[in-house]
C-alpha positions in Angstrom: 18.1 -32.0 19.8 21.0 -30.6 17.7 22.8 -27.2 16.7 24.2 -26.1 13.7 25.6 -23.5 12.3 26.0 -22.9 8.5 27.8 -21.0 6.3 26.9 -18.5 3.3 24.5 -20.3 0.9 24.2 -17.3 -1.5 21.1 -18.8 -3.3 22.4 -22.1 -3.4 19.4 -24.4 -2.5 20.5 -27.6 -3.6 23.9 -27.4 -1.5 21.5 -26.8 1.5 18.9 -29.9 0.6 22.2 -31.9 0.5 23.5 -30.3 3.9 20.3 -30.6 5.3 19.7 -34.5 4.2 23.3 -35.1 5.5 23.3 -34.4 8.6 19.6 -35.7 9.2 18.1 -32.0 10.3 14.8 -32.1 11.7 13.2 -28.8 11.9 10.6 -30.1 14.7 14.1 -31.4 17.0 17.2 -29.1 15.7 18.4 -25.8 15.6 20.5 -24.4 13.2 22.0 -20.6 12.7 22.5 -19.4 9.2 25.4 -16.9 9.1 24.0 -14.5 6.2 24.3 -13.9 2.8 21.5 -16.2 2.3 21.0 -15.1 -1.7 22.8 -13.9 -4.3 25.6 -15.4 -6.7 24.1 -18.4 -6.9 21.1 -19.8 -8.8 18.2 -20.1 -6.2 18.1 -17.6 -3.8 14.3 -17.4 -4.2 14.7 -21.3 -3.0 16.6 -20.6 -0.4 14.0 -17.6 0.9 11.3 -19.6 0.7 12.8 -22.5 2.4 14.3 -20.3 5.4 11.4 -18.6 5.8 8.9 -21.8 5.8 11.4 -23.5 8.1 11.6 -20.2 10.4 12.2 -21.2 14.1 14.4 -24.3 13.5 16.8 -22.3 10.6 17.4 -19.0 12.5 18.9 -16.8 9.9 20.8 -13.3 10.1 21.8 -10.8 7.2 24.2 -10.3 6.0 25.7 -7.7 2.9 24.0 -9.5 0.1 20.6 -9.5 1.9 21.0 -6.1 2.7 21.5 -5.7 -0.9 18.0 -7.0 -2.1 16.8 -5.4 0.4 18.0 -2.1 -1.2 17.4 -2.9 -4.6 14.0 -4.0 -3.9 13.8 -0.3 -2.3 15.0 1.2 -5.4 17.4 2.9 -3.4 20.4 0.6 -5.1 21.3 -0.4 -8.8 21.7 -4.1 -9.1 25.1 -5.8 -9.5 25.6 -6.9 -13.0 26.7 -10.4 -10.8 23.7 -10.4 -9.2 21.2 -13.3 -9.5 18.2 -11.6 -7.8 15.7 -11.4 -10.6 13.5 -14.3 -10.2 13.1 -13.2 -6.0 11.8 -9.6 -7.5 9.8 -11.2 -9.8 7.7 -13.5 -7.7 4.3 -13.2 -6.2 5.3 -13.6 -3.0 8.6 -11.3 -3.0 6.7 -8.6 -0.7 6.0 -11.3 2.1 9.8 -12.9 1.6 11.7 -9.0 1.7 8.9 -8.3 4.8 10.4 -11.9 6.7 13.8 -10.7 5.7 13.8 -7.0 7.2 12.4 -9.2 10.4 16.0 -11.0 11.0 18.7 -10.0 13.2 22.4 -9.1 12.6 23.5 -10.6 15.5 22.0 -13.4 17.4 23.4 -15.0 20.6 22.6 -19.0 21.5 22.8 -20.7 24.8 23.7 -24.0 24.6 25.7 -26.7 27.1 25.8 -23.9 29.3 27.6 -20.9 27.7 26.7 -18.4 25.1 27.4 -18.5 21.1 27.8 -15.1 19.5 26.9 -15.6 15.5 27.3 -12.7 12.8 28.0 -12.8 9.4 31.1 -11.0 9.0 32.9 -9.5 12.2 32.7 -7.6 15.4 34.6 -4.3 16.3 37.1 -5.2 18.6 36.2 -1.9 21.0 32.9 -4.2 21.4 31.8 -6.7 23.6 28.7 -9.5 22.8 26.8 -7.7 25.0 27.4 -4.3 22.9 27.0 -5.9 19.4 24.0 -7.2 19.8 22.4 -4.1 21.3 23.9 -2.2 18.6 22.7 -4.9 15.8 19.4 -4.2 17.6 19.6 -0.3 16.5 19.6 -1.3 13.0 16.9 -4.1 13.3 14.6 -1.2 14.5 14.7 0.8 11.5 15.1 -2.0 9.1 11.7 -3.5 10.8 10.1 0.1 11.1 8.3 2.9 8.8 11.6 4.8 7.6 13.3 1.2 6.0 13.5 2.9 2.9 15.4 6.1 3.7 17.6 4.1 6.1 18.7 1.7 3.0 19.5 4.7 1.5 21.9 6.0 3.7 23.1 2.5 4.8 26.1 2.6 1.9 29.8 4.1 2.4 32.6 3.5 3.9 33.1 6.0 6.0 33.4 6.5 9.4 35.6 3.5 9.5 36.2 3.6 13.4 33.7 3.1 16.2 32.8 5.8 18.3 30.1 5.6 20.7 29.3 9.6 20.4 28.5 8.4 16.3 24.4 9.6 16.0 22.1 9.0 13.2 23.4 7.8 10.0 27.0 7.7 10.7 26.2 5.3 13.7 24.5 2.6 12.1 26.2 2.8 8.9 29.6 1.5 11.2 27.6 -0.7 13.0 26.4 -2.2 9.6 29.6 -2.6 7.6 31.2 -3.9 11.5 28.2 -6.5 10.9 28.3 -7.2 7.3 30.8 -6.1 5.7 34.4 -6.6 8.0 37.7 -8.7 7.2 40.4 -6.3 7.9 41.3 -3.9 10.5 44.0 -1.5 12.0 45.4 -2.5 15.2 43.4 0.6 16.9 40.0 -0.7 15.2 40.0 1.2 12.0 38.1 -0.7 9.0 39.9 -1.3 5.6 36.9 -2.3 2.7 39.8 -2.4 -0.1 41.2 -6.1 0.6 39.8 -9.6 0.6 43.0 -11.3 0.8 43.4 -14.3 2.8 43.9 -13.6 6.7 47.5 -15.1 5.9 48.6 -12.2 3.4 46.9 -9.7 5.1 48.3 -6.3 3.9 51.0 -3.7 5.6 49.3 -2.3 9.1 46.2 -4.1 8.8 45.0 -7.2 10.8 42.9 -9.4 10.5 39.4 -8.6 12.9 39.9 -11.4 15.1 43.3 -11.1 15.9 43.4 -7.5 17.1 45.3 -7.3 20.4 42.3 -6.5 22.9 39.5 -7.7 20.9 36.3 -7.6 23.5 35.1 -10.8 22.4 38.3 -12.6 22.7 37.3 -15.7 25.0 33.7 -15.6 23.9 33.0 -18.0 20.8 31.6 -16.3 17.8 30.8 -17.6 14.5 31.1 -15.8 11.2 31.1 -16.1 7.5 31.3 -13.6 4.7 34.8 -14.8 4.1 35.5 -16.9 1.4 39.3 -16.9 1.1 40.0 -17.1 4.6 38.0 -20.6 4.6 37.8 -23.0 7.0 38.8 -21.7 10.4 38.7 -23.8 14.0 40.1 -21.8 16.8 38.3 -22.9 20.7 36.8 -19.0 20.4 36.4 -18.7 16.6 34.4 -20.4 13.6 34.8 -19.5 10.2 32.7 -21.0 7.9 31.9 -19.6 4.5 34.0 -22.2 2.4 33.1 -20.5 -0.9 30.2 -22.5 -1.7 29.1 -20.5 -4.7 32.8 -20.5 -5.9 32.9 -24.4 -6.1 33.9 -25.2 -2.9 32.0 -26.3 -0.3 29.0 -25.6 2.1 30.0 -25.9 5.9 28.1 -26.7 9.2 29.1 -27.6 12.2 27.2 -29.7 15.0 27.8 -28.9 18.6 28.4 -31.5 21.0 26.8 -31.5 24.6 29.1 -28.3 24.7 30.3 -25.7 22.2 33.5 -26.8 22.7 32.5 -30.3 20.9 32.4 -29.9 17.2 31.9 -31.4 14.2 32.3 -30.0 10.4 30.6 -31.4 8.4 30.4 -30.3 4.1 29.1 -31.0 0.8 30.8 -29.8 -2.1 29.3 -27.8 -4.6 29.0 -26.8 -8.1 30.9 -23.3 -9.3 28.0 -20.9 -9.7 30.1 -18.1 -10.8 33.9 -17.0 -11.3 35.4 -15.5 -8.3 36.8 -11.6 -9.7 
């Protein structure tokens, strides 16, 4: 029995077959997390849906911005993207069962395996929280994403503002920080603060901002976690960090890694993949 994880697909199906056949996945023996953004951008993210969602249980998925997106535009709460590539999933017969599996998945999951505990999300975690707080709080948008009052939630989900956590934060303000913390996170002030207006590399991060994980203090500092979301950062190994969105729909490549007997053995493992779209 293995475990993955696996970076953004953004409706690249083929890249995942190829991963998939690589690395010899068995859905009745393996485990592997999918770090969000499953559609969008690329050209089968009604594939990719229908795959997760058949393989549910061995590919454990989470959401991340872009999934939130369908979800909203399927709501009609949200305008679609003129980059967006989510037609043919609202289109298809089964789009009502696929956006009901999706408003199932977390935003956070946490994995035991060789004895300790793997934090996966698809962007970042506030440094003021700890895995034990992001996952409860991931859990207070999973309830009104699963419940009766989706729609007016989606609604409200979108802004940028309060860009700091507090814990006194009720109602909308609350989850939309916990959301964009979630989803949506690169950059951050050394006192928490989120920044939304850069994408740069973690390398050329702008004047007074830091990148998430390096924030002095960070909660989860010693605790691995696993991310995506973040193209231009890449590829990124540390013994409590994995980044792996490698820009597949860009033309890079899609990225796993297995675990060893611990999560401290690791191996990457990639197939390249065909642009889908321009980066811009």
């Amino acid at each position: 029995m293995a475990l993955y994880c696996i970076g953004d697909l953004q409706g690249c199906d083929q890249a995942l077959e190829r991963l998939l056949e690589q690395i010899d996945f068995s859905a009745s023996r393996d485990t592997a997390l999918l770090l969000g953004d499953l559609v969008n951008r690329g050209p089968a993210s009604l594939a990719v849906l229908r795959r997760c969602k058949a393989a549910d249980g061995a590919l454990l998925s989470l959401l991340g911005n872009h999934d939130l997106h369908l979800l909203a535009v399927a709501a009609g709460v949200r305008a679609p993207s003129r980059r967006d590539t989510l037609a043919e999933v609202l289109a298809a017969p089964d789009c009502q069962v696929l956006l009901g599996w999706l408003r199932e998945q977390p935003l956070a999951r946490s994995h035991r395996h060789g004895g300790a505990r793997l934090l996966a999300v698809h962007a970042g975690v506030l440094p003021d929280w700890s895995k034990e707080d992001t996952l409860a709080l991931a859990a207070e948008v999973e309830q009104e994403l699963r419940g009766p009052g989706h729609v007016p939630f989606l609604r409200e989900m979108y802004g940028n503002h309060p860009t700091a956590w507090d814990k006194a934060l009720q109602g909308s303000e609350r989850l939309r920080v916990i959301v964009n913390g979630l989803t949506r996170l690169r950059f951050c002030t050394p006192d928490g603060a989120m920044d939304f207006s850069s994408n740069e590399s973690a390398e050329t991060a702008p004047p007074g901002l830091l990148p998430w994980f390096d924030v002095p203090g960070r909660r989860t500092a010693g605790a691995l976690v696993a991310f995506g979301h973040w193209s231009t950062l890449g590829k990124l190994d540390r013994s409590d960090l994995l980044g792996l969105d490698t820009g597949c729909v860009w033309g890079g490549c899609l990225s796993a890694v297995r675990f060893g007997e611990n999560l401290a053995q690791r191996e990457w493992l990639q197939v390249p993949c065909p642009q889908a779209q321009q980066p811009g």
